[in-house]
Each structure stands twice: as C-alpha cells, then as structure tokens.
N, C-alpha and C positions, 0 to 999 in steps of 0.2 A: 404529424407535425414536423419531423426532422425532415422528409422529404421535402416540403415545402416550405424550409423555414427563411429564405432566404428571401420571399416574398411576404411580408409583414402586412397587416389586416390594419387598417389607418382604420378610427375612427367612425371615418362617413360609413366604408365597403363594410365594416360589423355591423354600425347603425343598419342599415338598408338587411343583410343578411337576418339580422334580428326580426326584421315588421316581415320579411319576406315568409321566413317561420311562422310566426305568430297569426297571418293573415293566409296562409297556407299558399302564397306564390311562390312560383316556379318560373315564369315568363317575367324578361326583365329585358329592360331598352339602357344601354347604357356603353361608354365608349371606354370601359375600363378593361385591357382585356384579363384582368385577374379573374371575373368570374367567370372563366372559363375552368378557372384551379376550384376556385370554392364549391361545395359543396352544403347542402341541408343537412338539419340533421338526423334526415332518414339515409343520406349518402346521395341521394338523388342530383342530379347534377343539373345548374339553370340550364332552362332554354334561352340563351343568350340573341335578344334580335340584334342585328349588326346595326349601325347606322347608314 
C-alpha cells in the first residue's frame, strides 16, 4: 500500500476490481492505465487489452 499509495483506487477502478474477483476475471479492456498497478487477490496481475 505505501508503495502505491500515491495512486488512489476511485470508486469505479474497486467497483470493477471487486466483480473481476468475484467473477474470476483476469482479462480486462479499459483505458485506465492504473490497472496495470492493481493487482487480484491472488497477486496476479490483469491482462490489460490496450485500446
């Protein structure tokens, strides 16, 4: 968390991070480039598609 703390988790990017868990996705389409930092919470890190 300190390493990353300067990059703050809005709402939406938890929302989405939450269904992505819960629905066990890994592959995600979006033009944020935070999920490139986020992580699951096996550690596993998105397969981010570019736009």
């Amino acid at each position: 968390m300190e390493k990353y703390q300067d990059i703050p988790m809005d709402l939406a990017n938890s929302s989405l991070v939450a269904v992505a868990e819960s629905q066990k996705i890994k592959r995600i389409f979006t033009l944020d480039s935070d999920f490139y930092v986020y992580r699951l919470y096996d550690k596993d890190a998105f397969e981010v598609i570019p736009a």
